[in-house]
N, C-alpha and C positions, 0 to 999 in steps of 0.2 A: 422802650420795651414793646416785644411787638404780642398785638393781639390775635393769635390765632385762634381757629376753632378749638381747638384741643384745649388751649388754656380757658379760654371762654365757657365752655361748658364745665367745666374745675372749677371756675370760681360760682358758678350759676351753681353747682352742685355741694360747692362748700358751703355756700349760704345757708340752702335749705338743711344741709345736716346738721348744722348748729343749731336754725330757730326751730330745729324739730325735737330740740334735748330740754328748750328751757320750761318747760312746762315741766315735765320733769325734775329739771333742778329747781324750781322753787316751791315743788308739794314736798321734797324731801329736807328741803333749809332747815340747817339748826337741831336735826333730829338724825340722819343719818349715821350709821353706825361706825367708829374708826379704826384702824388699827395705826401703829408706828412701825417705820421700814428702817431698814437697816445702818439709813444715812440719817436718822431721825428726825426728818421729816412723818406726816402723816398724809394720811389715805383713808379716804372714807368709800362704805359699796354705793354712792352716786359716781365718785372717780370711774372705777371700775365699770359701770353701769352705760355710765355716756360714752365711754371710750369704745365698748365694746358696739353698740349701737351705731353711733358716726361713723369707724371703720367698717362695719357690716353698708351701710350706707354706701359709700365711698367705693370699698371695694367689690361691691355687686358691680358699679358702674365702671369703676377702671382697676381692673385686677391685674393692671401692668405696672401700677405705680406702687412703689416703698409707701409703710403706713406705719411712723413710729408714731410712738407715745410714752408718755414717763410710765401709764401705767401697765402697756401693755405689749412690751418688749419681749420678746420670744427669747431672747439671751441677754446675760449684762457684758457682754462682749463685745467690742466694737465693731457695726457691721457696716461695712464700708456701701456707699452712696452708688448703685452702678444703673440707676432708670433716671429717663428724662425727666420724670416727674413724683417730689416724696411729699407725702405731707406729715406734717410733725406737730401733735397735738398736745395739749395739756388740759385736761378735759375738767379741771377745776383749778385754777390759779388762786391759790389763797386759801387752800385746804381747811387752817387752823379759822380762820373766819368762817368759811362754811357750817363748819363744826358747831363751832359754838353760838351760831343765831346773829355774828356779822356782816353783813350784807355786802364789801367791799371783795366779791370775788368776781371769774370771770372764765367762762369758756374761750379758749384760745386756739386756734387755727391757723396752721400755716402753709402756704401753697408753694412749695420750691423746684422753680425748674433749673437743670444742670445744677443742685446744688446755691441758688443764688434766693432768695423770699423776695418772692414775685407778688406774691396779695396776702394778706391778711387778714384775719375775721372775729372779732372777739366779741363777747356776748357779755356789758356790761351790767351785772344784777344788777347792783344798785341801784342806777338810773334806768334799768329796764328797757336798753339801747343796744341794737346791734351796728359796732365801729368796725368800718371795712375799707380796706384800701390797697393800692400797691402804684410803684412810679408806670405814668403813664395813664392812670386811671383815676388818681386822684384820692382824696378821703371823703369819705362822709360821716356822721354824726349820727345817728338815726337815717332821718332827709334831709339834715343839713352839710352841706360843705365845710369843709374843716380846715384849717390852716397851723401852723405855729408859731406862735406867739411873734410879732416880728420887734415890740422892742428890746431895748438891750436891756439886761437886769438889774435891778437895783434891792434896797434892803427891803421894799412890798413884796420881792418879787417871791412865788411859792415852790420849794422845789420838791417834789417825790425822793426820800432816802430811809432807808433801812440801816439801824444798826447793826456793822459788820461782823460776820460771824468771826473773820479773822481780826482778832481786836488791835494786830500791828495797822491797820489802818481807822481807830479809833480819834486821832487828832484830825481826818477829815471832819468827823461828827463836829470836833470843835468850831474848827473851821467855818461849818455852815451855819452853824446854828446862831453864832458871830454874826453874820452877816446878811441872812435870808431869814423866810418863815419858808421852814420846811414842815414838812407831813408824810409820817409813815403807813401807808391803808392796810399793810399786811398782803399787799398783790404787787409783784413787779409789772406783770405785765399789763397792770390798771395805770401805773406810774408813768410809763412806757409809753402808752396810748394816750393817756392826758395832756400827756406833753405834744403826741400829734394833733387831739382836736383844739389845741389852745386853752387847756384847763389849767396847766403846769406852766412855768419857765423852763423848766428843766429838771435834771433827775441823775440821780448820782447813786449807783449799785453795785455793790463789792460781791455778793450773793447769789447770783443769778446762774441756770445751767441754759441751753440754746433752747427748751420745748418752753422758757418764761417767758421768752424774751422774739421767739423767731417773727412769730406772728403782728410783734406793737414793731420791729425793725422798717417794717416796707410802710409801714403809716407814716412815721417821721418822714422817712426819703421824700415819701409821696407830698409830703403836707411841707415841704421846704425845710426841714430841718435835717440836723446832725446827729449817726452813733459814732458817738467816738470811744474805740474799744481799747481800757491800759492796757492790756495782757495780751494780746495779740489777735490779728485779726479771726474774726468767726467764721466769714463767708467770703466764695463758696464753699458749702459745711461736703465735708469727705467722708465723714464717716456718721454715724448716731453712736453716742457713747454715754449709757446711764451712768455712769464712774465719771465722767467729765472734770475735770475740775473748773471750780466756780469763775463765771466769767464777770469779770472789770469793767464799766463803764460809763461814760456822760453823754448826756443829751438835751439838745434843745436847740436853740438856733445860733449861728455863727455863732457870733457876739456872747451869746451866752456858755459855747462851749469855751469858746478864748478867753471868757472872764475864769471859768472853773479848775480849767489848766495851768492857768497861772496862780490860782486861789489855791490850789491844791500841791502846786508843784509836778503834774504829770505831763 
């Protein structure tokens, strides 16, 4: 991946938009007001609040680049991808945790050139850590280097999975729970990222639309591991599409996605 200036000040620039939100997101934790949107999911005005701030951020500085977000899409129409550079945010991942005073959410940032997630920037509350990365730059952890996990999994091993909104694929739940310790935190894109800094084995998500999920993508690549998407490839993303339908996927390393594929049948 190459490092130009253009990219290099993008990611210099996404940094500081994010660590400029979390103060913010944590005087309003647990207290923020919500409503429920039409896909019933919820939104609370921190969502709203961050989104609108990081893109003011962002687009003072480059008012050439695409600026989606779940929350703040100008139409629910798909708008198709035509600048060098979009970013695609989700300005609180794990909305219903936010809400109600669980600590497991996450500002999510994504830096895409031609359509491809090139860096990544996520602002883990919990641990009160900003995970950022992209192939060619590597992960980090906070200030730590970050990798994925390189043994191969076994029944200790922990996987990140949410049960499936579409319940025809409810005998994966069986499946895992069979055979791993899994853990649901109510954030894909914390499940995502765990798996890149070596917190996870792996992670298995029936649920997810591209603003969960764009940002933890380029940490795994960067950190040696694998997205491997059932439903068809995601990138490079063509269009931003709030209607999307929910995207399919496993991760973690080789060994671990070739145990799940065959565990699962995909």
């Amino acid at each position: 991946m190459s490092s130009s200036p253009e990219l290099l000040a993008r990611i210099d620039a996404g940094k500081k938009a994010v660590l400029a939100q979390t103060e913010f997101m944590h005087r309003e934790f647990g207290h923020a007001e919500s409503t429920w949107k039409y896909d019933g999911t919820r939104v609370t005005a921190a969502d709203v609040a961050i989104s609108e701030a990081i893109f003011r951020q962002l687009g003072a500085q480059f008012p050439e680049d695409h600026l989606f977000s779940e929350e703040l899409a100008e139409t629910d129409k798909p708008t198709p991808l035509t600048r060098r550079f979009a970013w695609v945010l989700d300005p609180i991942d794990g909305t219903n945790n936010y809400a109600a005073g669980i600590p497991y959410c996450a500002i999510s940032l994504a830096l895409l050139e031609n359509g491809m997630p090139v860096y990544g920037i996520i602002y883990d509350m919990a641990r009160r850590v900003l995970m950022h990365g992209g192939p060619g730059f590597g992960v980090k952890d906070g200030e730590v280097e970050a990798r994925v996990k390189s043994t191969p999994p076994d029944s200790q091993s922990m996987l990140g999975f949410h049960s499936p909104v579409d319940k025809a694929f409810s005998h994966h739940a069986v499946a895992l729970v069979e055979n791993f310790k899994l853990r649901g935190l109510g954030s894909s894109t914390l499940h995502l990222a765990y798996v890149a800094v070596g917190l996870f084995d792996a992670t298995v998500d029936h649920n997810v639309r591209v603003w969960d999920i764009a940002a933890a993508v380029p940490l795994v690549w960067a950190a040696g591991g694998e997205v491997r998407f059932l439903n068809g490839e995601q990138f490079p993303m063509k269009v931003f599409n709030l209607k999307m339908d929910r995207i399919q996927f496993i991760a973690g390393n080789a060994a671990a996605c070739a145990t799940l594929r065959a565990l699962l049948k995909v």
